[in-house]
C-alpha positions in Angstrom: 170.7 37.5 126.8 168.8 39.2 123.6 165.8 37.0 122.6 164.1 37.7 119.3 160.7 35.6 119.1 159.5 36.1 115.6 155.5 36.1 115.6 153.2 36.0 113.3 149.4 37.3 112.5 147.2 34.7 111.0 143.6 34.4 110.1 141.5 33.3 112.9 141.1 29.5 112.1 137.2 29.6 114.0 136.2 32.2 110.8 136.1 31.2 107.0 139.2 32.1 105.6 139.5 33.0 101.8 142.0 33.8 99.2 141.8 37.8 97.4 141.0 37.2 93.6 143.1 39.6 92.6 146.9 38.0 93.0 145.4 34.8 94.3 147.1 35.5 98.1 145.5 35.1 101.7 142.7 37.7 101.6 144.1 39.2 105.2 140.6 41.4 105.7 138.1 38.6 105.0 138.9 37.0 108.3 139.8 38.4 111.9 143.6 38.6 112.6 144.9 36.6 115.4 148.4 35.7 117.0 150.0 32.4 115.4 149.0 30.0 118.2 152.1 28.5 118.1 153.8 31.5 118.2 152.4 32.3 121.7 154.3 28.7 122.8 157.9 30.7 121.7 157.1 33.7 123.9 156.2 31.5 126.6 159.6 29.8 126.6 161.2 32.9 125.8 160.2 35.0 128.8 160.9 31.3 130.8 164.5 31.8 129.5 164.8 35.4 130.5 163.5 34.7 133.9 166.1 32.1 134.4 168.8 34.0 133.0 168.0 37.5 132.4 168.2 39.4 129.2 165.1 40.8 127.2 162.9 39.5 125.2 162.3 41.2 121.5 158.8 40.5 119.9 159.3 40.5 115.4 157.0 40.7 113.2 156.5 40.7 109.5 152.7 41.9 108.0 150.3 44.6 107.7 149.6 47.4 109.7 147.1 45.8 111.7 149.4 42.9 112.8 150.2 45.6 115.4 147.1 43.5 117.8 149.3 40.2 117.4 152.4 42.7 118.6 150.6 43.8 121.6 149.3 40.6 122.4 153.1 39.6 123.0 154.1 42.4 124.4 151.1 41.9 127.3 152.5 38.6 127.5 155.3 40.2 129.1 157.8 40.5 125.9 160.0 43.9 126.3 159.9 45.6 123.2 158.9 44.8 119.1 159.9 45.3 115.9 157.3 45.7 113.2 158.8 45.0 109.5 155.9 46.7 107.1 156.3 47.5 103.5 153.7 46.9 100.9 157.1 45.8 98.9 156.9 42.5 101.4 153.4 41.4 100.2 152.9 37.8 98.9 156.4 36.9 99.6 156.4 32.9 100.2 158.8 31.2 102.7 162.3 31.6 101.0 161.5 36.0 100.6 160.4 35.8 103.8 163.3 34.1 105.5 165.7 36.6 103.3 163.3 39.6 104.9 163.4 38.4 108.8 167.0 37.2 108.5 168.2 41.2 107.4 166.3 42.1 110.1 167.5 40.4 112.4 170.7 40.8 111.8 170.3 44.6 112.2 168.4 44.2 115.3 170.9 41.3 116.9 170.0 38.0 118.8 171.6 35.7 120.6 168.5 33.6 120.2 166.0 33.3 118.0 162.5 31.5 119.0 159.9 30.7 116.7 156.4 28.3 116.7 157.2 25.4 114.4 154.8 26.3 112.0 151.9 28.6 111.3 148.3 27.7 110.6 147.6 29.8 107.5 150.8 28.3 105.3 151.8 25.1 107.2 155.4 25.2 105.7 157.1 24.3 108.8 160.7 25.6 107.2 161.3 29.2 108.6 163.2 28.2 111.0 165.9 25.9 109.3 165.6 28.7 106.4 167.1 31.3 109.2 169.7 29.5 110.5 170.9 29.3 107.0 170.5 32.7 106.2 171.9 33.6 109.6 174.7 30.9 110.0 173.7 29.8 112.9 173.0 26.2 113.9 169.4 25.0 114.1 167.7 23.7 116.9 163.5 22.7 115.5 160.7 21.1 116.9 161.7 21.6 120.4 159.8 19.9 123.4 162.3 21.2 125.8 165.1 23.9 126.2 167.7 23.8 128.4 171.1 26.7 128.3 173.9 26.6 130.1 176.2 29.5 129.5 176.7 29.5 125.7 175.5 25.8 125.4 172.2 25.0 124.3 170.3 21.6 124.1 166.5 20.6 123.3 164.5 17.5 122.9 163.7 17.4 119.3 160.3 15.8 119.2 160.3 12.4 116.2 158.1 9.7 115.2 159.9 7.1 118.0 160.0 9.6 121.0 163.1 12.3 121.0 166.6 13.0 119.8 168.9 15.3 121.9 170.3 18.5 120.0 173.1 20.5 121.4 174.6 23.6 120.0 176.2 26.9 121.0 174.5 30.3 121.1 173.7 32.2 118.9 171.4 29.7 117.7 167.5 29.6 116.0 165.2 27.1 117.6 161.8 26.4 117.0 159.2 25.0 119.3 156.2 22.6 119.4 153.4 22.5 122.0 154.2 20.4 124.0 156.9 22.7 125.3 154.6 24.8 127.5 151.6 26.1 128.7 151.5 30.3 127.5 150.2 33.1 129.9 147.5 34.9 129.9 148.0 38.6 129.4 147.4 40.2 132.9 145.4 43.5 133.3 148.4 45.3 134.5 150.5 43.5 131.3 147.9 44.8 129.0 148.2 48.3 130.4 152.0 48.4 129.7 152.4 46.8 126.8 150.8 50.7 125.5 153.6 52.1 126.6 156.4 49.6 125.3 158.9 50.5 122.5 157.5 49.1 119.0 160.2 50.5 116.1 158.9 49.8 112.8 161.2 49.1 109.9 160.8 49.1 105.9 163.0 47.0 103.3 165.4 49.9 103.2 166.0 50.3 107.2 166.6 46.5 107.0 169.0 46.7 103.9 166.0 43.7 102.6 166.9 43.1 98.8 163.4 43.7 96.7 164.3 41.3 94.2 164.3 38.7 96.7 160.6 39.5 98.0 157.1 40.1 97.3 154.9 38.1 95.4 157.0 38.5 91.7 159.4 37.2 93.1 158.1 34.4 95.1 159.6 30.6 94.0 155.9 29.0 94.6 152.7 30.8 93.4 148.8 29.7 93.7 147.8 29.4 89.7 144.2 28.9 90.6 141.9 28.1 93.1 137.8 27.2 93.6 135.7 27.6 96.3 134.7 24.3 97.7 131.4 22.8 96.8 128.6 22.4 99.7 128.8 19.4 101.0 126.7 16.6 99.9 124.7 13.9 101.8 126.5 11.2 102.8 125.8 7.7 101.1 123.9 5.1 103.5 125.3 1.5 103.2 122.5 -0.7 104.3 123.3 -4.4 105.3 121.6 -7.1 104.0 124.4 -9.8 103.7 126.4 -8.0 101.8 126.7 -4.6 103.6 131.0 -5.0 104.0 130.7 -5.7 100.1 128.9 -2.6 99.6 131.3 -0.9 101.7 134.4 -1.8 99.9 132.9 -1.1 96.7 132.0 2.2 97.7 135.5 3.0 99.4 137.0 1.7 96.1 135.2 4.2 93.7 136.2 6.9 95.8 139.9 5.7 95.2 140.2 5.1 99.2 141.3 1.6 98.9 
C-alpha cells in the first residue's frame, strides 16, 4: 500500500509567534519551526497501517527550506521516504492554493491513501483534507478516531458532538485524523541515524505541473488587511461584596458585552 502523510512545519506554539510587516503573512523566522503536532498523530497511524498491511509510508511537505527538520522528524519516526514541495512561487498561499499545490503533487507522486492531522495550529482551517479529496476525486474520510482497512475497504469513527458516526469508503481515499486516534513514537536513536540516509526528492511548481495563478499570496481568496500587536495586559478589576457584590458582577460582565 502507498501512504502519503502530508505534514506540516509550524511555529512552535511555547514561543511568541508574529506576523512579517511586509505582506502581512506568518513571520516563519520569528519563531522556532516545529512538526504540526497533529501531524505526528497521521504518521503514527500511518506506519500502524503499514505494519499491518505492508506498503510504504511517503512523508509530504509544503514550506521553506528549513521545513526539512519537520521532514526528518517523520522520517526518524520511521516514515520511508519524503517529498519536499519548495518554491518561493508557493509563499502566502491560503488553504484553497494550497490544496491545488499538494493535490498536483500528489497525483505525480501516487497514493493509495492519504493521511493528514485534522488541522494545524498556525491557521486552524480544518478544510485541507475535504479540499483534497475534491481536488483528488476521492472520497473523504475526516476527523478520524479510528481506522480500520480491509482490502480495498476503508472505515473510521468520525469523532461528532453526540459520540461517533461510522464512515466507509473504498481506497484510494484521504482521511484525516484527530488525537484521540493514537499515541506517536518517539524517534529512536537508531531511527534518527537513518532517517540521514533516507530518500527526500524535492519538487518545484513546474516538477508538480502546480498552476501559479492558482498560488502564492496574489492569488490567495482570503488575505490579512491589517493587524496590531496586542496590548499588555491590564490588571484585572476586583468586585468586592458588600451586599451587592453579584450586582456588581453583572454589571461588570454586561459592560464588557459578556452577558
Amino acid at each position: 500500500m502507498n501512504i502519503v502523510v502530508c505534514v506540516k512545519q509550524v511555529p512552535d506554539t511555547a514561543t511568541e509567534r508574529k506576523l512579517s510587516s511586509k505582506d502581512n503573512t506568518l513571520d516563519r523566522d520569528a519563531a522556532d519551526g516545529v512538526i504540526n503536532e497533529l501531524c505526528e498523530y497521521a504518521v503514527e497511524e500511518a506506519l500502524k497501517i503499514k505494519e499491518a498491511h505492508g506498503g510504504e509510508v511517503t512523508v509530504l511537505t509544503m514550506g521553506p527550506a528549513k521545513a526539512t527538520d519537520t521532514i526528518r522528524k517523520a522520517l526518524a519516526m520511521g516514515a520511508d521516504k519524503a517529498v519536499h514541495l519548495v518554491d518561493d512561487a508557493l509563499h502566502g498561499s491560503d488553504a484553497l492554493g494550497t490544496s491545488h499545490a499538494l493535490a498536483q503533487t500528489l497525483k505525480k507522486i501516487g497514493f493509495d491513501l492519504v493521511i493528514l492531522g485534522s488541522e494545524s495550529t498556525d491557521a486552524r482551517t480544518g478544510v485541507l483534507a475535504a479540499m483534497l479529496a475534491e481536488r483528488l476525486g476521492t472520497p473523504q474520510l475526516t476527523l478520524a478516531r479510528k481506522v480500520d482497512i480491509d482490502g480495498s475497504a476503508i472505515s473510521i469513527e468520525r469523532v461528532t458532538d453526540y459520540g461517533y458516526d461510522k464512515v466507509t469508503a473504498t481506497l484510494p481515499a484521504v482521511v484525516s485524523v484527530v488525537e484521540k486516534i493514537n499515541e506517536p513514537r518517539y524517534p529512536s536513536f537508531k531511527g534518527i541515524m537513518a532517517a540521514k540516509k533516507k530518500p527526500v526528492q524535492t519538487f518545484g511548481v513546474a516538477d508538480a505541473e502546480i498552476d501559479t495563478a492558482q498560488v502564492g499570496l496574489a492569488s490567495s481568496w482570503s488575505e490579512v488587511t491589517e493587524f496590531a500587536v496586542a496590548p499588555p495586559r491590564a490588571a484585572g478589576t476586583i468586585v468586592k461584596d458588600e451586599g451587592d457584590g453579584g450586582a456588581k458582577a453583572a454589571e461588570f460582565l454586561a459592560s464588557k458585552k459578556f452577558i
